[in-house]
Biotite code that builds the C-alpha atoms (Angstrom):
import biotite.structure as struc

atoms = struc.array([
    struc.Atom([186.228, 60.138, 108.502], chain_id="A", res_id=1, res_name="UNK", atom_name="CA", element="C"),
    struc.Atom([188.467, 59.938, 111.513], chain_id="A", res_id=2, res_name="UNK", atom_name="CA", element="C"),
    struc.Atom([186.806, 56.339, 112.204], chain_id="A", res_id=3, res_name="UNK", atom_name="CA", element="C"),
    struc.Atom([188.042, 55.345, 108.732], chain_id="A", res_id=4, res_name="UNK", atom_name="CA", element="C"),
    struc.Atom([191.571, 56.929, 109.378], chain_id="A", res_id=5, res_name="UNK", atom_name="CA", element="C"),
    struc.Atom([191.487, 55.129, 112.796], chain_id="A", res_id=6, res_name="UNK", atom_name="CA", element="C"),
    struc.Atom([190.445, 51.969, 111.083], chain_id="A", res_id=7, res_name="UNK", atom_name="CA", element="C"),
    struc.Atom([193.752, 51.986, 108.861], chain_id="A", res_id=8, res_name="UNK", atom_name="CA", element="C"),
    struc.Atom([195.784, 53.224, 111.152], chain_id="A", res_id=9, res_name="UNK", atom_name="CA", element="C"),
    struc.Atom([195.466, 51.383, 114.731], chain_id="A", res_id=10, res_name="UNK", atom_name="CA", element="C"),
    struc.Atom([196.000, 47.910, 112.736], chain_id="A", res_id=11, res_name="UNK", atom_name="CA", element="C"),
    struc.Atom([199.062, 48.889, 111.862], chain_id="A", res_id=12, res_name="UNK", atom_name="CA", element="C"),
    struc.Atom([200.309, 50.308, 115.066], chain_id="A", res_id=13, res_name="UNK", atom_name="CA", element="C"),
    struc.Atom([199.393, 46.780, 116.298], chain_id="A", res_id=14, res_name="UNK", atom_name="CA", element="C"),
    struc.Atom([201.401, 45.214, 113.661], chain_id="A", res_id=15, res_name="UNK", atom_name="CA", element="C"),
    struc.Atom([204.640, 47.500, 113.971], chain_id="A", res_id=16, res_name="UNK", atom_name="CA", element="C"),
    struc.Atom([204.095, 46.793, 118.028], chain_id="A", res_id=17, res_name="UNK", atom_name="CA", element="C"),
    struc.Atom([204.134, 43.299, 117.807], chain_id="A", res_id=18, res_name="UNK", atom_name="CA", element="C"),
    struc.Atom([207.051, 43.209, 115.675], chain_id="A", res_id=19, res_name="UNK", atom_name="CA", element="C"),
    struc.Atom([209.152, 45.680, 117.697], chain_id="A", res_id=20, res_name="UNK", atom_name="CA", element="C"),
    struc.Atom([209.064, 43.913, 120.897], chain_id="A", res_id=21, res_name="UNK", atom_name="CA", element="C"),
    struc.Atom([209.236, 40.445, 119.835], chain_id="A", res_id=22, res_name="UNK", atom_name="CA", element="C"),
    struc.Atom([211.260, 40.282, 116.668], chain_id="A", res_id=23, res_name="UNK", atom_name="CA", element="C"),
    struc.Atom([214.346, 39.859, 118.137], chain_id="A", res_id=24, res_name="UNK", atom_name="CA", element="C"),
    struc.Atom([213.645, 36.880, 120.235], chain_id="A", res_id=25, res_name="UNK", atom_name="CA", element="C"),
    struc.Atom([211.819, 35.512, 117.093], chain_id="A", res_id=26, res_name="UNK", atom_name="CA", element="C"),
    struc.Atom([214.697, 35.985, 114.656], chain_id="A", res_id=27, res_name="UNK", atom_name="CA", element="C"),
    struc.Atom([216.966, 34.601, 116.836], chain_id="A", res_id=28, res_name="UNK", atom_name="CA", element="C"),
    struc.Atom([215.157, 31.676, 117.989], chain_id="A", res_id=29, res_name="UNK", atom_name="CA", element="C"),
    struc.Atom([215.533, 32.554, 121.989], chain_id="A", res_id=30, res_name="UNK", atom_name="CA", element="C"),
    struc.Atom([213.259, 31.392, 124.066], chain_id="A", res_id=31, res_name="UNK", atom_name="CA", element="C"),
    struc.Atom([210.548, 32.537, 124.941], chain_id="A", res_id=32, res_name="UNK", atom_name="CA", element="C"),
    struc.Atom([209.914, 35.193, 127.491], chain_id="A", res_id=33, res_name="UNK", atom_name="CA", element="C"),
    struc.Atom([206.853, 36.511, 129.607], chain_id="A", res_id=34, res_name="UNK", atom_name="CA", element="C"),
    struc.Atom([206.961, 39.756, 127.725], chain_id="A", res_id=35, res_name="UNK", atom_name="CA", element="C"),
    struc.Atom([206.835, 37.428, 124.442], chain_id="A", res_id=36, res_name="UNK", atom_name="CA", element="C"),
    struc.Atom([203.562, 36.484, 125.818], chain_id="A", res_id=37, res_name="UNK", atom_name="CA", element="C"),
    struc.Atom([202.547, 39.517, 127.209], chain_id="A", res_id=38, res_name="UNK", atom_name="CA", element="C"),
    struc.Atom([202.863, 40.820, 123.053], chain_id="A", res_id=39, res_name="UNK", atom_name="CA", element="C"),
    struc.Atom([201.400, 38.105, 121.818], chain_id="A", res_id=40, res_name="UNK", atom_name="CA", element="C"),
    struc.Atom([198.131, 38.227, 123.972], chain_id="A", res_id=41, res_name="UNK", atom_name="CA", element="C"),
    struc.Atom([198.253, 42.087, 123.719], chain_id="A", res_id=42, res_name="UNK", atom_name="CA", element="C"),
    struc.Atom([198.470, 41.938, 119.871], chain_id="A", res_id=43, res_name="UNK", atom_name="CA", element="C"),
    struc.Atom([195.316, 39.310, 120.063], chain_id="A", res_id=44, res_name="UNK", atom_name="CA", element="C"),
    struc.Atom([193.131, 41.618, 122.311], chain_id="A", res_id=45, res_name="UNK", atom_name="CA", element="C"),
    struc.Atom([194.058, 44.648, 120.436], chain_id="A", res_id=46, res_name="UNK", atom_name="CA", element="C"),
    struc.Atom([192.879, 43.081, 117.171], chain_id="A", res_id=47, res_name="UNK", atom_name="CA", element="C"),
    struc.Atom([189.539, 41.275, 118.923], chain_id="A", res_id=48, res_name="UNK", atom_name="CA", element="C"),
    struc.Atom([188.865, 44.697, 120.337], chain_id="A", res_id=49, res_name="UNK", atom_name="CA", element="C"),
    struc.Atom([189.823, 46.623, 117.153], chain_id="A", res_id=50, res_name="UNK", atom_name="CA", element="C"),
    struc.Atom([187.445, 44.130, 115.002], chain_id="A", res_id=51, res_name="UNK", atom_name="CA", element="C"),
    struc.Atom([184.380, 44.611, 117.909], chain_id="A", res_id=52, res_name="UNK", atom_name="CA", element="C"),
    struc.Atom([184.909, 48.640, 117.229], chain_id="A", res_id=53, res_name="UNK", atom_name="CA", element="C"),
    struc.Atom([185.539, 48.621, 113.141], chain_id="A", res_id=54, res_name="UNK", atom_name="CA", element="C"),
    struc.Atom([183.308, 45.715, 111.877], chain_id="A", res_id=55, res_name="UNK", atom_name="CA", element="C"),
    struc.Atom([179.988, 47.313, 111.874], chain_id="A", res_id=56, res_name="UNK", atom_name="CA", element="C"),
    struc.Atom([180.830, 50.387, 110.587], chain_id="A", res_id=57, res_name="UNK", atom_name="CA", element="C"),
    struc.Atom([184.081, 50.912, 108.474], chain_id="A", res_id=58, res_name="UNK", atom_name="CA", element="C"),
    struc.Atom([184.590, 51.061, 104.547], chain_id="A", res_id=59, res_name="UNK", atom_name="CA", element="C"),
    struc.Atom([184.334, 47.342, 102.407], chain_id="A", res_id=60, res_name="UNK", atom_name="CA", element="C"),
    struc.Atom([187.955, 48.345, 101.494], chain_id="A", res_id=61, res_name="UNK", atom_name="CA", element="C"),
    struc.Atom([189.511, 48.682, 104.617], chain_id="A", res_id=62, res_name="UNK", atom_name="CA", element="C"),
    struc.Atom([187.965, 45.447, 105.749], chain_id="A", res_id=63, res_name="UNK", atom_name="CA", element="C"),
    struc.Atom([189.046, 43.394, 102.753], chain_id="A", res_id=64, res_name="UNK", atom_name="CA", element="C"),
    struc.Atom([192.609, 44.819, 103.471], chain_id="A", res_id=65, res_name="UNK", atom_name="CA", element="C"),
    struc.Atom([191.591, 43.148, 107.003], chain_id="A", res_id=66, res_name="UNK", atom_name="CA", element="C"),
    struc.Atom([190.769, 39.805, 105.406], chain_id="A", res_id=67, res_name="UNK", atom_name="CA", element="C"),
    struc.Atom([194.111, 39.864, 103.230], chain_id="A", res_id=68, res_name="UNK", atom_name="CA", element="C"),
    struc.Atom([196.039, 40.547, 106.301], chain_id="A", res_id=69, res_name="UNK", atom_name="CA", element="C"),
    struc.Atom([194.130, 37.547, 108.549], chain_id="A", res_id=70, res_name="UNK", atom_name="CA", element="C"),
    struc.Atom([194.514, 35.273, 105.674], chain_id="A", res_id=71, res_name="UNK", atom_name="CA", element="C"),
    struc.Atom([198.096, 35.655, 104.353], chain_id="A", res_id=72, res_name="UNK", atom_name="CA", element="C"),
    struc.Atom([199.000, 35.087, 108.279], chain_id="A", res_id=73, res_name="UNK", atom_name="CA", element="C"),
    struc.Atom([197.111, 31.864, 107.800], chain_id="A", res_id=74, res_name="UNK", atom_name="CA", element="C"),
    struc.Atom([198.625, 30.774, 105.081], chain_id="A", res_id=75, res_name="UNK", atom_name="CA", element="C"),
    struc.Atom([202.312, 31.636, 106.246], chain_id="A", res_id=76, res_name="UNK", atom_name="CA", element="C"),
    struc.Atom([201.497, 29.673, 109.365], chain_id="A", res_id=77, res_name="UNK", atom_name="CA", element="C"),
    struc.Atom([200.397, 27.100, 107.609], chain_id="A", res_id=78, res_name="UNK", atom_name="CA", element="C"),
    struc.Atom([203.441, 26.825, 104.942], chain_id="A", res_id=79, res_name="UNK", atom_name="CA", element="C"),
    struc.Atom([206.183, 27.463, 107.964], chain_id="A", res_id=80, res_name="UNK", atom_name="CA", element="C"),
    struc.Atom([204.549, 24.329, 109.696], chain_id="A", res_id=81, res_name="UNK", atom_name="CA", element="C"),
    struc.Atom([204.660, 22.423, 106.598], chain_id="A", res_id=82, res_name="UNK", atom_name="CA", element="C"),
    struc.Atom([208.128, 23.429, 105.762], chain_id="A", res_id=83, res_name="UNK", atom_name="CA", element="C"),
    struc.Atom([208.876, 22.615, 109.303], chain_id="A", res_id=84, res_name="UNK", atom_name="CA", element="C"),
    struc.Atom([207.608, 19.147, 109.281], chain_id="A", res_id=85, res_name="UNK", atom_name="CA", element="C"),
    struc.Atom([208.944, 18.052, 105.990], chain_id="A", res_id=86, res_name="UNK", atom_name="CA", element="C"),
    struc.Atom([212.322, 19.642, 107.150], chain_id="A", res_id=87, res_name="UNK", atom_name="CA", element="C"),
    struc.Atom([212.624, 21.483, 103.316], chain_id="A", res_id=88, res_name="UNK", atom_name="CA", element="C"),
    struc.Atom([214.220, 24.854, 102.408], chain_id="A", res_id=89, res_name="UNK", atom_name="CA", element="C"),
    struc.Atom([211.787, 27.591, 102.602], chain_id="A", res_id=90, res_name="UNK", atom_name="CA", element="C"),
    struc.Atom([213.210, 31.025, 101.803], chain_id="A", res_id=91, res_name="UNK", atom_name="CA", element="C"),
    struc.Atom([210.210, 32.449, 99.927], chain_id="A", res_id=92, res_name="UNK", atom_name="CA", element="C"),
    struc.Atom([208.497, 32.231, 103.214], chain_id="A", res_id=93, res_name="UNK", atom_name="CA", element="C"),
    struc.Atom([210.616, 34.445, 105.201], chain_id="A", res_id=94, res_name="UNK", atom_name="CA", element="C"),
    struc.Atom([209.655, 38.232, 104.240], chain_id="A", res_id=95, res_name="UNK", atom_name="CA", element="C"),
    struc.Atom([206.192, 36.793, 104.915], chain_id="A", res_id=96, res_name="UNK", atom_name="CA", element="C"),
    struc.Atom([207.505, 35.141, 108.093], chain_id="A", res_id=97, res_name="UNK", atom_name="CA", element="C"),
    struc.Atom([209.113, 38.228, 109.133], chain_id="A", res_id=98, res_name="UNK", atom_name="CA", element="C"),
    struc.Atom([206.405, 40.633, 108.649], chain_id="A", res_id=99, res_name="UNK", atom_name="CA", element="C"),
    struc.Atom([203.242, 38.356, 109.521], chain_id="A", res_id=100, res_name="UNK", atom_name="CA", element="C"),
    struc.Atom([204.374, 36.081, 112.239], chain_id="A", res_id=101, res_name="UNK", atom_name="CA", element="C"),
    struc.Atom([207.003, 37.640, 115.474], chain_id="A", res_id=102, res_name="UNK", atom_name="CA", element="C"),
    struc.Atom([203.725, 39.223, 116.529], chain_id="A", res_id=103, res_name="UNK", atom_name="CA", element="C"),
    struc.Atom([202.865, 35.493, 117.770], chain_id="A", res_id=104, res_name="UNK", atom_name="CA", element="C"),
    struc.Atom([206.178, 34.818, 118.903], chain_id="A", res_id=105, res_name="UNK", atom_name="CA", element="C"),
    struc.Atom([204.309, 34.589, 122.653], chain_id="A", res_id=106, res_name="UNK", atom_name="CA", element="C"),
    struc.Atom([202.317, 31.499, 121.605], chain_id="A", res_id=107, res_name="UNK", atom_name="CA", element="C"),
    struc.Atom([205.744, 29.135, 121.605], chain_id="A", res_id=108, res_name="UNK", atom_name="CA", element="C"),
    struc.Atom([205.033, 29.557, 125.403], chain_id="A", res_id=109, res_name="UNK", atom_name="CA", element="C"),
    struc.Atom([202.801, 27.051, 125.558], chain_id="A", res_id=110, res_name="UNK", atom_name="CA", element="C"),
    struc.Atom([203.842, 24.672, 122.588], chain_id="A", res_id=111, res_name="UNK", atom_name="CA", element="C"),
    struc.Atom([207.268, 22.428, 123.083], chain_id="A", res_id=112, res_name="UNK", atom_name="CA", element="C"),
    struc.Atom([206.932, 22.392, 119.090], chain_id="A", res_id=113, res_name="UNK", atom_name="CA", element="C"),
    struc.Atom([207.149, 25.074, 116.404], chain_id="A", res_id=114, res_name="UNK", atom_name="CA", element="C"),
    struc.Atom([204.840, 23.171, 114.123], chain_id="A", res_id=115, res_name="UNK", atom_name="CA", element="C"),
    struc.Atom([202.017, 23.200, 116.995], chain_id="A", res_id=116, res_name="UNK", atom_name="CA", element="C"),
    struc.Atom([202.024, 26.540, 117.376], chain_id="A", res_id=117, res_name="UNK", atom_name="CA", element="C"),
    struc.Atom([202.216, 27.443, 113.617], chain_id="A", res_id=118, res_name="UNK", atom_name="CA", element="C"),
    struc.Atom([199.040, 25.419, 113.141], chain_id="A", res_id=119, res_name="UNK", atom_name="CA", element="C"),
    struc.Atom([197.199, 27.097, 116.241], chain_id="A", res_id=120, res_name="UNK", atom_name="CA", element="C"),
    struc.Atom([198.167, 30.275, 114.793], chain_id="A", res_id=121, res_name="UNK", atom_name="CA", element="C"),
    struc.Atom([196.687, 29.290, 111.420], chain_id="A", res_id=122, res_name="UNK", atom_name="CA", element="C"),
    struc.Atom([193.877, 28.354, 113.050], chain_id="A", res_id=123, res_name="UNK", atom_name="CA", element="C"),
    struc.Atom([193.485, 31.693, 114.767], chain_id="A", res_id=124, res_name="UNK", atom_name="CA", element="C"),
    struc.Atom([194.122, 33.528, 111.624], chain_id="A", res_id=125, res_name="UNK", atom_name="CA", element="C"),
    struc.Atom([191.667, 31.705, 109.435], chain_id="A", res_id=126, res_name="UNK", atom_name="CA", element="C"),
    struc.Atom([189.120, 32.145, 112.252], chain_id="A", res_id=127, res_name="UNK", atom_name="CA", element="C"),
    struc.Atom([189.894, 35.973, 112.388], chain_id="A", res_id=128, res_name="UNK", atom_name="CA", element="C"),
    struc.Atom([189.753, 36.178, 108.247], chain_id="A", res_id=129, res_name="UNK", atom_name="CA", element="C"),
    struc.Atom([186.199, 34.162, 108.534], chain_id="A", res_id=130, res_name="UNK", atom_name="CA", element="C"),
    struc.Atom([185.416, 36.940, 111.035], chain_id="A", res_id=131, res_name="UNK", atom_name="CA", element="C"),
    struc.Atom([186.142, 39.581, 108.439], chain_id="A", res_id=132, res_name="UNK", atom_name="CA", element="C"),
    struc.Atom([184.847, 37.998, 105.585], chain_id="A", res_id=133, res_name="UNK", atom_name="CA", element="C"),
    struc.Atom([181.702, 37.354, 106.814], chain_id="A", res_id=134, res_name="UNK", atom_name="CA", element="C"),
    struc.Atom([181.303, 40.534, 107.734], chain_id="A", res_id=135, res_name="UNK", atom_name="CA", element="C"),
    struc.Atom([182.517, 42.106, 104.469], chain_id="A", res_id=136, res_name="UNK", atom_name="CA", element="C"),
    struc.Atom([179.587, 40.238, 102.692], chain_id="A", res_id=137, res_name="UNK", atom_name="CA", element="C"),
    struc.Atom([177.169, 41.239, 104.982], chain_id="A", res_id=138, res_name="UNK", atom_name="CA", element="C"),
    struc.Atom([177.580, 45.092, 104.742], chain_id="A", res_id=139, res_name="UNK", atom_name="CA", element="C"),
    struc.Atom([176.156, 47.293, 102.010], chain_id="A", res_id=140, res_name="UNK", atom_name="CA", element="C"),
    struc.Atom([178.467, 50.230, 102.435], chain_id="A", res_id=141, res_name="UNK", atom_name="CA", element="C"),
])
């Protein structure tokens, strides 16, 4: 029980984290800062380490919530590099913007270019929801 409780909770202490410290600077467009990073590699660890603990063991539910989650950040990625390059108005994208991506805000560290970093943080989504996915099918809780 308090696994499962852990398993819904801790994700979205992560998620409220990530967004606290770097949603400003994201917002805004500043740039980036070492603590950025620091978030942004914290919020990555935290989820590797959180998916090493939960994925053997933890409910189908919680972990299809965890494949929703992986892949909506994916696909928001992707559509704010798209929008990006093809320099069109976007503003069905932001809620999903604000809520899925300041966590990542770090990554424009090492990327001169929005768009590059919105596709390596699609990438790292969609790896994350294959992850999950995979191991959704595979249990038989």
């Amino acid at each position: 029980m308090l696994k499962t409780v852990l398993s819904i909770v801790l994700p979205i202490v992560i998620v409220v984290v990530g967004i606290s410290f770097n949603f400003i600077n994201f917002f805004m467009v500043e740039p980036v800062t070492s603590l950025n990073l620091f978030i942004t590699l914290g919020y990555c660890i935290s989820w590797i380490l959180l998916l090493v603990i939960f994925l053997k063991r933890t409910h189908r539910v919680v972990l299809k919530s965890y494949s929703i989650f992986w892949f909506a950040t994916a696909l928001t990625a992707l559509f704010g590099a798209i929008v990006l390059s093809l320099k069109i108005s976007g503003p069905w994208l932001i809620p999903f913007a604000m809520v899925l991506l300041p966590q990542w805000y770090g990554m424009y560290f090492f990327f001169d270019e929005a768009i590059v970093s919105l596709f390596v943080i699609a990438i790292v989504s969609l790896v994350m929801f294959l992850i999950v996915f995979r191991s959704n099918k595979r249990q038989s809780i």
